[in-house]
N, C-alpha and C positions, 0 to 999 in steps of 0.2 A: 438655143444654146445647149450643147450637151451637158451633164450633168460629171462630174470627176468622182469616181468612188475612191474615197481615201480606202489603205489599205491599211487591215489589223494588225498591230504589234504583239502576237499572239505570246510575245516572251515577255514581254512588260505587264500584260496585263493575265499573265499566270501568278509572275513574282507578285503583284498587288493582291491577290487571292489569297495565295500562300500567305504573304506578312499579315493582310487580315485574320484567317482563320489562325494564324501563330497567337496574334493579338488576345481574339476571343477566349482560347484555351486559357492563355497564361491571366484570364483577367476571372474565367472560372473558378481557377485554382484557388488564388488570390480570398476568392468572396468562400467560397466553400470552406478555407483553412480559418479564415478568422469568425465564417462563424459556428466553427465549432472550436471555437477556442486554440486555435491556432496560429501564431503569429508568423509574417510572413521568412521567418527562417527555420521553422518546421518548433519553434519550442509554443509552449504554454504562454497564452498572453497575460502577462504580468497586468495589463490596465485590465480586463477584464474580470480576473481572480480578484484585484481587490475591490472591485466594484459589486463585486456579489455582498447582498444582504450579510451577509452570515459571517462576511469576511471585515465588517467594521471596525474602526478602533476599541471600541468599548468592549471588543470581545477577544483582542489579544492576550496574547498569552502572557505579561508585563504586567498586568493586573492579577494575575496569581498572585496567594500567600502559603505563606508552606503549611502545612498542616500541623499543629502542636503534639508532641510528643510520638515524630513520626519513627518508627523503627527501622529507617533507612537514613537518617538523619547524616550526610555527611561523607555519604558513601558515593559507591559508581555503582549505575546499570548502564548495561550496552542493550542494544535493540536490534532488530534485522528483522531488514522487512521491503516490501516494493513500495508502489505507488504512496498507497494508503500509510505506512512508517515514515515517507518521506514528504508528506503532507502536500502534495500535487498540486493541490485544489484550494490548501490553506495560506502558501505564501512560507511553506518549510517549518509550519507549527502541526506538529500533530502526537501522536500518542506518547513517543518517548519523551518530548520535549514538556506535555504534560505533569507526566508522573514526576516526571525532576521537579518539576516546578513545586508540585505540593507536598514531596517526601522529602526536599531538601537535598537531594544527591546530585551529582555530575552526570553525565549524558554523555554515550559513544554511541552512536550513529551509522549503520551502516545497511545503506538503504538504495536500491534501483527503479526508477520506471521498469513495471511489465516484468519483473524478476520473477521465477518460480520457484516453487521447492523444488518439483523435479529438473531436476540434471539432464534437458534432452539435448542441449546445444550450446551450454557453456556460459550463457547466460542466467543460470540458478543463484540460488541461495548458498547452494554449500562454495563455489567459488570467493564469492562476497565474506563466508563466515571464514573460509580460509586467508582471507585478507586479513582481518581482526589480528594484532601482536599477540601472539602466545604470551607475552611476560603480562600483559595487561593485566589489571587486581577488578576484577568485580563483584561485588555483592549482589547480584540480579542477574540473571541473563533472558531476556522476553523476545520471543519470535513472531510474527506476525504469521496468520494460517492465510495463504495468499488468494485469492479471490482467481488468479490467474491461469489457478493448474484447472481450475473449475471452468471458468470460462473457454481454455482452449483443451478441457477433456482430454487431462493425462491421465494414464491409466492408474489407478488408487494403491493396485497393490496389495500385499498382506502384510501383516505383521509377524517380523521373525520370530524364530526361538530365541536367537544369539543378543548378544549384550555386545560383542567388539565391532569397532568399525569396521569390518573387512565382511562385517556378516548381511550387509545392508546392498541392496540393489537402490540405489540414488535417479535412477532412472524413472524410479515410480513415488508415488508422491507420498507416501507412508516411508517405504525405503529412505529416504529422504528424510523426512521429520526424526524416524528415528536416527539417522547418523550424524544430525543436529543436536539431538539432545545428548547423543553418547559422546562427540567431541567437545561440546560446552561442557560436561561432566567433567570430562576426564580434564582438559585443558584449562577451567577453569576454577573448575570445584566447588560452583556457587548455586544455589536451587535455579531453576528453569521454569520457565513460566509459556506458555503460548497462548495469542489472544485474536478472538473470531474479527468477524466484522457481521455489524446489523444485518437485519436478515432484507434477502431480495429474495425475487423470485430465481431456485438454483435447485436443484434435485442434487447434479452435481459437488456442489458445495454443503449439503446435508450429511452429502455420502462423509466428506470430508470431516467434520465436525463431528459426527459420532464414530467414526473411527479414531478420531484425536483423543473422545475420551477414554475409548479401551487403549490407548498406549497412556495416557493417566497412571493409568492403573500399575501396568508392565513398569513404567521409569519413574512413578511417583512425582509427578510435573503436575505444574497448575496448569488449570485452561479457565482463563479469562473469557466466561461464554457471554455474546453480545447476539447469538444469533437466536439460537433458544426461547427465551423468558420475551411471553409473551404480553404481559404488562408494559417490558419494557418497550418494545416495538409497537405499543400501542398509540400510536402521536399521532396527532392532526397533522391535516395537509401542509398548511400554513407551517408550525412548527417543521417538517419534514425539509420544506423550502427553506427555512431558514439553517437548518442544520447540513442539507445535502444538498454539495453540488451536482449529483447522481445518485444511481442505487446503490454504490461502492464509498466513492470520495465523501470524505467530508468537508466543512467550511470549519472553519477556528468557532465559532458558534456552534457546532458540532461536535466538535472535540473538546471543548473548554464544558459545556451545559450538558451535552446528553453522554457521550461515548466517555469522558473523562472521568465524572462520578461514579458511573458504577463500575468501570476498570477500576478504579480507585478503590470501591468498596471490595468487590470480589478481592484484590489483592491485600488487603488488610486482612481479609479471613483467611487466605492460604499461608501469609507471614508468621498468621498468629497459632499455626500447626505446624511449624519448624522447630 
């Protein structure tokens, strides 16, 4: 009896190809996003951040007390800053919401994922700090030195001669800091402060921090150094885990025990030269 070769559906069994290999892509993505902390509509996984050590009840920020006889007692700081001001990694607890916490004052907030000081596309700092109401009253105004212009190596820049804002190329990441400090100045009228982040491995971000403190000097600005002082960065692994969710972010245990204190102490000594 002769044998019937069935004939191949060469268009059926393309489209079951195609929907598998669609399948596997979309199921890579999937695994790849969530585990790097990625939930599946591109944000930060909210189960994940609070499941980190570091990120426990016991170490919220609600457990603060204010500090006695604080010289900010009652007042407003605003803050500006990326990732790291916006507390990422903490659950929206991070530097500014500290200091309020133990000086007693109010808290303005203005803070991005991935923001830079330099101005190369509109997503910076000075955008953001132009948001900020002019009539707004603050007694503080603290900036965070961004980890970002480091990481994507924006050009550093020099430091001007000029004092006005029109005298600052914002494009470069000094340019920048300075037309920061000169519009908080002028707009605000209240001392300035800028504050590092722990030190990682960053040549880059070295350059940065010892240029921050020759403009110190020029505009008379605090810098809250956390990258520096090597005692401070001297912590066990263990410890590190528990305070860092990377080399950058911290955990509310990060921020609350190590980063918070001695921001805390450094800015009591620069208050107490005003």
């Amino acid at each position: 009896m002769a044998m019937v070769k069935k004939k191949t559906n060469w268009k059926k069994l393309l489209a079951a190809i195609i929907a598998i290999m669609a399948a596997v892509f979309i199921l890579q993505l999937i695994l790849i996003g969530w585990a790097g902390g990625i939930g599946p509509f591109g944000g930060l996984k909210e189960v994940s951040i609070n499941n980190m050590e570091g990120n426990r009840k016991e170490y919220d920020f609600s457990n603060l007390k204010p500090m006695e006889n604080s010289p900010l007692a009652g007042g407003r700081i605003c803050i500006l800053g990326s990732s790291v001001t916006m507390g990422s990694a903490s659950g929206g607890q991070a530097v500014g919401e500290y200091l309020a916490a133990r000086f007693g004052t109010e808290l303005y907030k203005e803070a991005q994922n991935g923001a830079t000081l330099a101005d190369r596309d509109g997503s910076s700092y000075v955008p953001g700090l132009k948001s900020i109401p002019a009539e707004e009253k603050f007694d503080l105004f603290i900036c965070q030195l961004s980890t970002n212009d480091a990481t994507l190596s924006f050009p550093l820049g020099g430091i001007s001669e000029g004092m006005q804002l029109g005298d600052f190329d914002t494009s470069t990441v000094i340019g920048a800091i300075e037309y920061i400090i000169a519009y908080a100045k002028e707009t605000w009228n209240c001392p300035v402060v800028f504050y590092t982040g722990s030190y990682y491995q960053s040549s880059e971000y070295t350059a940065m921090v010892n240029l921050l403190k020759k403009l110190a000097e020029k505009w008379d600005i605090g810098v809250l150094d956390l990258w520096t002082g090597k005692e401070f960065n001297s912590i066990s692994e263990d410890q590190r885990s528990l305070y860092m969710s990377d080399p950058i972010h911290p955990t509310k245990a990060g921020y609350s025990l190590w980063w918070g204190p001695e921001l805390e102490r450094q800015l009591l000594d620069f208050l107490k030269e005003e």
